[in-house]
C-alpha positions in Angstrom: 99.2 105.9 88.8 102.8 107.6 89.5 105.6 105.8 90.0 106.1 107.2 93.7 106.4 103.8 95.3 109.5 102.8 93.9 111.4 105.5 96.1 110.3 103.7 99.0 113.1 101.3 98.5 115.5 103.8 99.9 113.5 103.5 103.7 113.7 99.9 104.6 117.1 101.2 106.8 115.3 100.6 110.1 112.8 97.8 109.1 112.8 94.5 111.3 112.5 91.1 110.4 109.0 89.4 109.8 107.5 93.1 109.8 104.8 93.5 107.5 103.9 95.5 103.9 100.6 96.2 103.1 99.4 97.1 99.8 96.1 98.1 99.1 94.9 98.4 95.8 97.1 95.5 94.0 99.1 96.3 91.3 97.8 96.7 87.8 100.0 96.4 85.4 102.1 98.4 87.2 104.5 96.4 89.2 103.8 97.7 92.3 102.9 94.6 93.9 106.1 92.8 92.5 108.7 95.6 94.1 106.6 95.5 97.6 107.2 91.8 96.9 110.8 92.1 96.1 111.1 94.4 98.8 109.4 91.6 101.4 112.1 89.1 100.2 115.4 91.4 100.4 114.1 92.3 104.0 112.6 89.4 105.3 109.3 90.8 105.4 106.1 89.9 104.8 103.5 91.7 102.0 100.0 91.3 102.1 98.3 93.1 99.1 94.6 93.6 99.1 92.1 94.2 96.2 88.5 93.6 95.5 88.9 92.5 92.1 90.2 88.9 92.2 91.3 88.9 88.7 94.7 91.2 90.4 95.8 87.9 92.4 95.4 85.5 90.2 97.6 87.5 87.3 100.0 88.4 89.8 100.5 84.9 91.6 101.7 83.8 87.7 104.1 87.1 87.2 105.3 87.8 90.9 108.2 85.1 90.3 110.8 84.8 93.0 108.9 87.1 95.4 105.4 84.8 95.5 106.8 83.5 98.7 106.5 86.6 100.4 103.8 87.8 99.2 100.0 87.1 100.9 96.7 88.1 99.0 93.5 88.9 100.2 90.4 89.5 98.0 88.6 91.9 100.3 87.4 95.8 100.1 90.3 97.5 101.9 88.8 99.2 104.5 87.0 96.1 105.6 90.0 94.4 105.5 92.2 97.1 107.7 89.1 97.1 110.2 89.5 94.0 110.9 93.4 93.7 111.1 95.1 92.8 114.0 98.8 92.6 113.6 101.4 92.2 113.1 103.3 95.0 113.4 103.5 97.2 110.0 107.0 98.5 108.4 105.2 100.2 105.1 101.8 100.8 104.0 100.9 101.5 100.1 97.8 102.8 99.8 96.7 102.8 96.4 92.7 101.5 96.1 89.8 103.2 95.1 90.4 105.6 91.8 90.5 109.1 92.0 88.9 111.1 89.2 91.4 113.5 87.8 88.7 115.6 85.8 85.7 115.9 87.8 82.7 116.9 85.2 85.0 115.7 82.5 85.5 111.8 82.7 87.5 110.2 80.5 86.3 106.5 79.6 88.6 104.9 81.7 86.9 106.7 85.1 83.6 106.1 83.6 84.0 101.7 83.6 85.3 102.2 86.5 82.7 104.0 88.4 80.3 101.4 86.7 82.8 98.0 88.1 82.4 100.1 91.5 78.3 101.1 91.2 77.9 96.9 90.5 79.3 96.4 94.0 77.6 98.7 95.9 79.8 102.1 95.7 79.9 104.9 94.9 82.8 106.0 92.9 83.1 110.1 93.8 86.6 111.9 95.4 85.2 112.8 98.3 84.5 108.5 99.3 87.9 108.2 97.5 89.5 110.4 100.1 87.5 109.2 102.7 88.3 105.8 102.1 92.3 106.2 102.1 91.6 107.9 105.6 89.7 105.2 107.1 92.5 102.5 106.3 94.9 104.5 107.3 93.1 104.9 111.2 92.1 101.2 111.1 96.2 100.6 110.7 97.3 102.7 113.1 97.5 101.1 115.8 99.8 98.8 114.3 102.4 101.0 112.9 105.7 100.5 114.0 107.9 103.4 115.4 109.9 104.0 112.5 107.5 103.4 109.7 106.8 104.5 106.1 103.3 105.2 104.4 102.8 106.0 100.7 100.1 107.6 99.2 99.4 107.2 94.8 98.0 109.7 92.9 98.7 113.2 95.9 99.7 116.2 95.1 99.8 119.9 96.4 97.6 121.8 95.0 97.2 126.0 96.1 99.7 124.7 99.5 97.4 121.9 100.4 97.5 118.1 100.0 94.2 116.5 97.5 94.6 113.7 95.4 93.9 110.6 97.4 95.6 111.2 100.2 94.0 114.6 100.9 92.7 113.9 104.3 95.0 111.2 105.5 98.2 113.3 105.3 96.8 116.1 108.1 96.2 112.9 110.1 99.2 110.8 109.3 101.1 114.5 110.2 99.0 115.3 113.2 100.1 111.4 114.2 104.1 111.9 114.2 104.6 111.5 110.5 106.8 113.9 108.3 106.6 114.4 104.5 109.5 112.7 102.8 109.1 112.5 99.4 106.3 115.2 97.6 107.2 113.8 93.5 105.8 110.9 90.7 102.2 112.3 91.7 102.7 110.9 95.3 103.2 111.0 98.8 106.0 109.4 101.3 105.7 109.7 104.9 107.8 108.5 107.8 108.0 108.3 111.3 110.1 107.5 114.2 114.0 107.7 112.6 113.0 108.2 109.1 111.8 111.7 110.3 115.6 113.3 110.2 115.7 111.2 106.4 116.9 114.0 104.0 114.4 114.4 101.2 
């Protein structure tokens, strides 16, 4: 994972109060679900972070500290859980679930436990479900995106002029949907809409 969602920090200029964050794919070991959590308390907003592996809430609710407040988690798969969301409406969405294999044909270790932990519950662990799983949640959420919102994308790149990675697909829609490319760095995406679209990269 990059280090892409810590830039996010500099577009909270036009959130509004009791707005939402939503995190899928908690933080591990990381911190990404502590800053989002930081982030809910400086702004008065709310993060709910969303993972299937219950082990991710229970460590954070002991390291998240000041922010636990602010913070709601839900042990779901992400795309069931953004199918059945229904407000309210969403400042920022980190998307961040479902690992994409860097080395396709050559996986290292890590990739390969994974795709067993995934195969155990049903999945299959392969970049093209990867990609179309980021793309799902990010339809199921439309509808609730405010005007001037943010969505970031771990673990995108360009590659040959075109978007892969994670995010492959959901950037064309995100971009066909009023979003611009903010921040292209850390091995991640930042997109905005609404008033973050004349932000200077």
């Amino acid at each position: 994972m990059g280090s892409c969602y810590l830039k996010t920090q500099d577009y909270f200029t036009h959130s509004r109060i009791d707005q939402h964050i939503i995190e899928i794919g908690s933080d591990r070991y990381e911190g990404s679900t502590a800053f989002f959590g930081k982030m809910a308390s400086v702004h008065h907003l709310w993060l709910d972070t969303v993972d299937l592996d219950r082990a991710c809430a229970y460590r954070i609710q002991k390291t998240a500290g000041d922010y636990i407040q602010r913070i709601k988690f839900h042990n779901a798969d992400g795309e069931e859980w953004a199918f059945q969301y229904k407000g309210p409406e969403i400042h920022t969405v980190y998307l961040d679930n479902f690992d994409w294999d860097w080395e396709p044909g050559n996986p290292n270790r890590m990739i390969e436990e994974q795709r067993v932990w995934y195969a155990l519950r049903g999945i299959d662990m392969n970049n093209d479900n990867c990609q179309d799983a980021h793309l799902r949640q990010m339809v199921h959420l439309m509808e609730y995106m405010a005007d001037d919102s943010i969505v970031c994308i771990d673990d995108t790149y360009l590659l040959d002029g075109e978007y892969t990675g994670k995010g492959g697909t959901t950037i064309p829609f995100l971009i066909t949907n009023g979003y611009r490319v903010l921040h292209n760095k850390d091995y991640g995406v930042i997109l905005g809409s609404g008033k973050y679209r004349e932000s200077v990269i």
